[in-house]
N, CA and C of each residue as an Amber inpcrd file, in Angstrom:
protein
   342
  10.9090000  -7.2760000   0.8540000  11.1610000  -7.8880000   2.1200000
  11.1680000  -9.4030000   1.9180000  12.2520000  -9.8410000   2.4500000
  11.9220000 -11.3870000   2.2420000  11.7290000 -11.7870000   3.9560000
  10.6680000 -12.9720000   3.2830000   9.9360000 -13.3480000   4.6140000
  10.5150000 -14.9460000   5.0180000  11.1590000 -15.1740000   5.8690000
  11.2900000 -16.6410000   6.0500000   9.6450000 -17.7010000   6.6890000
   9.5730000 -18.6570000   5.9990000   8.2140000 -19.5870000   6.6810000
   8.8510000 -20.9830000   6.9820000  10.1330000 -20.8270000   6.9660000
  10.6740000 -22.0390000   8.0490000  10.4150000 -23.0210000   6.5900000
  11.5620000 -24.3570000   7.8750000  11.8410000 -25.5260000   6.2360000
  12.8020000 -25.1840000   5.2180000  13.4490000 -23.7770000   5.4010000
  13.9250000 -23.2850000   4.6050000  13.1100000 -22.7150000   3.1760000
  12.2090000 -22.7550000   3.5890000  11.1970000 -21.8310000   2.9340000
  11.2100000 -20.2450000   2.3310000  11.3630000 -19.3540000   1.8210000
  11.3810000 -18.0250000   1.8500000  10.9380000 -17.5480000   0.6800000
  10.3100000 -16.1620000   0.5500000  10.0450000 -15.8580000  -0.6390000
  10.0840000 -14.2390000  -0.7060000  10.0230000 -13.4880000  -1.4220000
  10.2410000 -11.6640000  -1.3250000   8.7590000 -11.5230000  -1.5890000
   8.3940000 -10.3850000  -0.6400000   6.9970000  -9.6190000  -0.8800000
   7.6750000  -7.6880000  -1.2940000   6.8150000  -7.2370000  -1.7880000
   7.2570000  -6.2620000  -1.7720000   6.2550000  -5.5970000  -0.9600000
   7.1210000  -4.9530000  -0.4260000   6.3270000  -3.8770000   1.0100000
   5.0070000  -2.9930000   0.8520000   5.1290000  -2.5890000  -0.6900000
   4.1450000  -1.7060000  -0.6090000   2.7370000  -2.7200000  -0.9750000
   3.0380000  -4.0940000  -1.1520000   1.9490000  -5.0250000  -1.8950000
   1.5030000  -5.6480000  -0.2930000   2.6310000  -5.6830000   1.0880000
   2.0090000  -6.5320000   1.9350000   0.4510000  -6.3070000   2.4070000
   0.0950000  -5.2530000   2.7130000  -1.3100000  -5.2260000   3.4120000
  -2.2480000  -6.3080000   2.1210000  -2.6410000  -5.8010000   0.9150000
  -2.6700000  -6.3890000  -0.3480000  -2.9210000  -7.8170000   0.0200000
  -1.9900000  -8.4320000   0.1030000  -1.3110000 -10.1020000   0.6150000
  -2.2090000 -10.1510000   1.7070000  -2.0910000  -9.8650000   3.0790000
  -2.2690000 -10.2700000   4.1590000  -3.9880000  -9.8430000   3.5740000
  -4.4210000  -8.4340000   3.5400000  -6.1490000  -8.9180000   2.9720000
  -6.9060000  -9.8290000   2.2420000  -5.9040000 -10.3370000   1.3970000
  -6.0000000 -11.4240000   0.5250000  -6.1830000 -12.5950000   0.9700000
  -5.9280000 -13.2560000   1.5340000  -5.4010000 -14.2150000   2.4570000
  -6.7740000 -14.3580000   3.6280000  -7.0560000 -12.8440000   4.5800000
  -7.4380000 -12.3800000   5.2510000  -9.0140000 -13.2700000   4.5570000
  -9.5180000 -12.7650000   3.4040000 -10.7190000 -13.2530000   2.7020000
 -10.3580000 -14.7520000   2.5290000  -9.6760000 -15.2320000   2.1150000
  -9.4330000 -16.3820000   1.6500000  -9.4160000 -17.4400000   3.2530000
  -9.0970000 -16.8170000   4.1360000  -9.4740000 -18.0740000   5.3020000
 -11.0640000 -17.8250000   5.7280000 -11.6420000 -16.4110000   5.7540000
 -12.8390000 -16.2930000   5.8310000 -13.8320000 -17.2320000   5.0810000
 -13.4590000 -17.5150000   3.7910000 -14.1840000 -18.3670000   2.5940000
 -13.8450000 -19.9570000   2.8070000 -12.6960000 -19.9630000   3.3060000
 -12.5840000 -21.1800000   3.8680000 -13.7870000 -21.5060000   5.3820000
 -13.3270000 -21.0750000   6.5830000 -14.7590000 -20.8730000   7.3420000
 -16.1970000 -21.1930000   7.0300000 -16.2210000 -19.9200000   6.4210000
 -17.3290000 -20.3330000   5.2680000 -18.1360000 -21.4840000   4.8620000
 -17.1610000 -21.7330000   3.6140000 -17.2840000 -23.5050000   3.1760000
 -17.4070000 -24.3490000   4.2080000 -17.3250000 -24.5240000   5.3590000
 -16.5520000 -25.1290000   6.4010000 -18.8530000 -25.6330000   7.2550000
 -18.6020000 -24.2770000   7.0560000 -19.9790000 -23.9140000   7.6600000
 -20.9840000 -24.8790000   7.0190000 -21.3370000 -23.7510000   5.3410000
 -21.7310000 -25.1930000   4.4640000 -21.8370000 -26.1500000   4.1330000
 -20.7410000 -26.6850000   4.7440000 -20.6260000 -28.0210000   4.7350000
 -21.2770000 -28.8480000   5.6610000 -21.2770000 -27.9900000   6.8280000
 -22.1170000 -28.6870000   8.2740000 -23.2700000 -28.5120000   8.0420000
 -23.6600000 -27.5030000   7.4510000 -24.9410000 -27.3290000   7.0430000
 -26.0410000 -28.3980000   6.2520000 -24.6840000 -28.7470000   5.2150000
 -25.5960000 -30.1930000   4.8710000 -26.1300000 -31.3120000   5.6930000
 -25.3240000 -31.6590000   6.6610000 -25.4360000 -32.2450000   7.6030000
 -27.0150000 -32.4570000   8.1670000 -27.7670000 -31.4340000   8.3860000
 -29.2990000 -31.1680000   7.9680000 -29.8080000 -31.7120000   7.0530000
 -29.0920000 -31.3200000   5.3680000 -29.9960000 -31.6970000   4.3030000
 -29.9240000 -33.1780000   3.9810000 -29.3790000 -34.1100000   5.0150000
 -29.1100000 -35.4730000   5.0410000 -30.0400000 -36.4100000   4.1760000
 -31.4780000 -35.8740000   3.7290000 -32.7500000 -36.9210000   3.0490000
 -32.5950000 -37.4270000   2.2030000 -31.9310000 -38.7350000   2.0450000
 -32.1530000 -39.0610000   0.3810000 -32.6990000 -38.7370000  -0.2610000
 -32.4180000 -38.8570000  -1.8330000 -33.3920000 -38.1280000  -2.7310000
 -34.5600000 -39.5430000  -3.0350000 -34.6700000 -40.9370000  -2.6440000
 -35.5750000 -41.0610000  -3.0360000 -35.2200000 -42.7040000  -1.2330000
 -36.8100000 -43.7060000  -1.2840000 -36.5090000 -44.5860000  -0.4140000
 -35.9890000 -45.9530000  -1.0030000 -35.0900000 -46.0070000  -2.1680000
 -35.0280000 -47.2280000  -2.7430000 -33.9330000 -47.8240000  -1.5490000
 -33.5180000 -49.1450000  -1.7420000 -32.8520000 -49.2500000  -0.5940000
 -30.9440000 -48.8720000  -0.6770000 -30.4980000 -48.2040000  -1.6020000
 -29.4040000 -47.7810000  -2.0290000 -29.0060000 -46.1750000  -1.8180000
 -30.0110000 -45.5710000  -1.6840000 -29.8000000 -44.0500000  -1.4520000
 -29.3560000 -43.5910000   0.0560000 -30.0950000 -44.1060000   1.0600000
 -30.0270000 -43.7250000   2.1360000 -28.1990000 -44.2520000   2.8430000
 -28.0300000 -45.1130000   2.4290000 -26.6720000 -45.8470000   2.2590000
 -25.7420000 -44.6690000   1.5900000 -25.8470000 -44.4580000   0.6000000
 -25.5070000 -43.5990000  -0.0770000 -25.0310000 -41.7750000   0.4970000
 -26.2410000 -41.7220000   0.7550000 -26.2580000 -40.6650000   1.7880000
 -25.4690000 -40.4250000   2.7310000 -25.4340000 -41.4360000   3.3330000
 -24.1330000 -41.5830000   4.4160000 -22.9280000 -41.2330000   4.0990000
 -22.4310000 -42.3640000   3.1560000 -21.1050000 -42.7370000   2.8900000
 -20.9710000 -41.3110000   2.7210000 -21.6120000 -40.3680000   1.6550000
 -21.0230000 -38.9510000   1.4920000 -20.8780000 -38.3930000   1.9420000
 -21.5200000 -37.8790000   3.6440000 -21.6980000 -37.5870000   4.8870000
 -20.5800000 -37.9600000   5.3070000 -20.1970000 -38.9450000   5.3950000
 -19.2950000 -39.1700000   6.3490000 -17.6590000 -38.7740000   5.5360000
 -17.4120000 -39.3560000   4.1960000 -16.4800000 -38.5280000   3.4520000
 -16.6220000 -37.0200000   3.6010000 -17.2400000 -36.1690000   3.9400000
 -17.3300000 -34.6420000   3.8290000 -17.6180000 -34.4030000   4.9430000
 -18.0000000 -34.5410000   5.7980000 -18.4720000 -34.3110000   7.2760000
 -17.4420000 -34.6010000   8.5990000 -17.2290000 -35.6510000   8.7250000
 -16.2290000 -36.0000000   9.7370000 -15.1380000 -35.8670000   9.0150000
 -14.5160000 -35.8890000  10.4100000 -12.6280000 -35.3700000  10.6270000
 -11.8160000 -36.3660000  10.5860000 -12.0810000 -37.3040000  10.2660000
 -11.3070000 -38.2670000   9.6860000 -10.0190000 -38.0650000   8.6520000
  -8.7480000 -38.6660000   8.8140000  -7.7540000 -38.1780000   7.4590000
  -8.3670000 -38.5780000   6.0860000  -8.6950000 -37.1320000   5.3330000
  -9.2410000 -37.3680000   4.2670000 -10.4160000 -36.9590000   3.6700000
 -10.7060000 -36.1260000   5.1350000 -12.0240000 -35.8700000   4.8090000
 -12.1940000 -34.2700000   4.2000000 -13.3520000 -34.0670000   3.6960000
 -13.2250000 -32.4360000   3.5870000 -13.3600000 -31.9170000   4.1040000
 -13.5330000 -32.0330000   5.5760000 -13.8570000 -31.4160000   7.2880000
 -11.9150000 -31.0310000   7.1940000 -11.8750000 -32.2910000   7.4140000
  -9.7680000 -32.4300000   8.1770000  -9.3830000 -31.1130000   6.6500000
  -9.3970000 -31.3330000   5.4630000  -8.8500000 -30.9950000   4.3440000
  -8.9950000 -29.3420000   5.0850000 -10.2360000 -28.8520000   5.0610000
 -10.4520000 -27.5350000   5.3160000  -9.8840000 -27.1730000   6.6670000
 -10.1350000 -27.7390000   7.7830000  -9.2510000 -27.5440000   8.8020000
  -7.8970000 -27.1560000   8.3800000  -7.2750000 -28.4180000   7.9590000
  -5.8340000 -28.1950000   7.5910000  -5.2480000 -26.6280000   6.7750000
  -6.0690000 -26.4450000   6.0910000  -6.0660000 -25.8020000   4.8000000
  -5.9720000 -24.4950000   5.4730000  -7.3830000 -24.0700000   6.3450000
  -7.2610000 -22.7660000   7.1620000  -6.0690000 -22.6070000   8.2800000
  -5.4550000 -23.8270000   8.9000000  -4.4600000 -23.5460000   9.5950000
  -3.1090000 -22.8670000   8.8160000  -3.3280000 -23.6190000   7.7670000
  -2.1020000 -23.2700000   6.8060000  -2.3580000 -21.6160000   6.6960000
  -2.9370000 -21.1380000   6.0140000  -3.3660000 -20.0050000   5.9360000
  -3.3030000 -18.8920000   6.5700000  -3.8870000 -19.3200000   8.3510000
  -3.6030000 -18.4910000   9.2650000  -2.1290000 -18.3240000   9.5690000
  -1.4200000 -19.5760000   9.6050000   0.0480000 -19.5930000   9.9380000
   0.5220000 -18.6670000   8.9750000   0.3110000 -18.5750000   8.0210000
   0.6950000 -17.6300000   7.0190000   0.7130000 -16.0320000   6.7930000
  -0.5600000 -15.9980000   7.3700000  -0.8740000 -14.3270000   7.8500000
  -0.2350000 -14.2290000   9.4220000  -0.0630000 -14.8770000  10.2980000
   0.6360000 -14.6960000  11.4490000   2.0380000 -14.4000000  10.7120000
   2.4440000 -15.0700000  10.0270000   3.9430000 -14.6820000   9.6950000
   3.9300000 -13.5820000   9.0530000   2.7890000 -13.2230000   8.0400000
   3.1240000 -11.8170000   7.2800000   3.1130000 -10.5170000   8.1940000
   1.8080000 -10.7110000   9.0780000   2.0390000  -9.4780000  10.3500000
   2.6020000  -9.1080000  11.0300000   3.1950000 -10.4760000  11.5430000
   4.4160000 -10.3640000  12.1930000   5.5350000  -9.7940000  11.8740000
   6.1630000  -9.5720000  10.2440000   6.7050000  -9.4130000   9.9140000
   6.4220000  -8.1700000   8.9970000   5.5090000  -7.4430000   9.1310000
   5.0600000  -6.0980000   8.9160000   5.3050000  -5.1730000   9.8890000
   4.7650000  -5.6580000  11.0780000   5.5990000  -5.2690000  12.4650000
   6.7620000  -4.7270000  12.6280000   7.4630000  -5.9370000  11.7990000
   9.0960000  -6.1900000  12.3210000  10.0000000  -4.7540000  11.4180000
   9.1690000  -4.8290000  10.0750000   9.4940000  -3.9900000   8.9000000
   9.0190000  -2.8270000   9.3020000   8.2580000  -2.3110000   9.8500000
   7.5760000  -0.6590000  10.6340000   8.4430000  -0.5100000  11.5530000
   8.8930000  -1.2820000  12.7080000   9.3270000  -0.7100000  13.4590000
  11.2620000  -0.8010000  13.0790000  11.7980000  -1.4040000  12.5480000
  12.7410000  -1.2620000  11.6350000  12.9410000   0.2180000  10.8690000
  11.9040000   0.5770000  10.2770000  11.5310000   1.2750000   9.5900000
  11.5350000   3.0320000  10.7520000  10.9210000   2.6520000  11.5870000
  10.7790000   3.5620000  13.0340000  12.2510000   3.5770000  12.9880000
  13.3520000   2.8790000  13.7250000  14.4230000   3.1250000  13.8030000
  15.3640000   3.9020000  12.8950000  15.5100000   3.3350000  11.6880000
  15.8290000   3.9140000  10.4160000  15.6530000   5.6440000  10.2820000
  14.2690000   6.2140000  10.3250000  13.9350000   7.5850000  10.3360000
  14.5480000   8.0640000  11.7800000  14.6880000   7.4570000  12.7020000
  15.0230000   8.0220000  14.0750000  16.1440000   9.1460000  13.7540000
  17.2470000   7.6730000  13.1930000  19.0060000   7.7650000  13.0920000
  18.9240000   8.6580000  11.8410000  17.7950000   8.6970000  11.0090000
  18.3170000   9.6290000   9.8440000  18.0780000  11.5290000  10.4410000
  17.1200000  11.3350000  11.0770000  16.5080000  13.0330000  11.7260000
  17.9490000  13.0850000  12.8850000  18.1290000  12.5280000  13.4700000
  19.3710000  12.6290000  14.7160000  20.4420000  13.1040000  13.8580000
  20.9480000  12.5380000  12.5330000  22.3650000  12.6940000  11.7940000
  21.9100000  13.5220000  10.8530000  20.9800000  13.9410000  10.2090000
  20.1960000  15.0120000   9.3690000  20.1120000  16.2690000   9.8970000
């Protein structure tokens, strides 16, 4: 089946591999989430490791590179990343859909002329 993803984009799945793909995927935005979580989670473990006057500074800056949604950050990166992803499995289901019930038609016209 070839699947169009727009842009002129396209690529062939083979039918019996889609569920395969879309579970795949399926885990792979979950793990994204995930990470996503972890990441806020640090957000908590904020304590410098020591009070010199360079750590707590320190602390931040990394916080704020990984934490906020800023372009660039690993907040926005993972956002982005899982949208991509989902858009991706929306198109494969969609188009599993499209291929079943295609598929529905197909057997209809063959039992009617059979």
């Amino acid at each position: 089946m070839s699947i169009d993803f727009g842009g002129g984009s396209r690529f062939v799945v083979d039918v019996g591999q889609l569920d395969a793909l879309i579970n795949g995927l399926m885990e792979a935005r979950d793990a994204i989430v995930k990470i996503n979580a972890d990441v806020k989670w640090t957000r908590q473990m904020a304590i410098p490791p020591s009070q010199d006057p360079y750590s707590p500074d320190g602390m931040e800056k990394i916080i704020e590179r990984t934490l906020d949604m800023a372009p660039g950050t690993h907040s926005s990166a993972n956002l982005a990343y899982r949208a991509a992803v989902q858009s991706m499995l929306d198109k494969l289901i969609a188009a599993k859909k499209q291929y079943a019930s295609a598929e529905g038609v197909n057997r209809s016209i063959i039992k009617r002329e059979g």
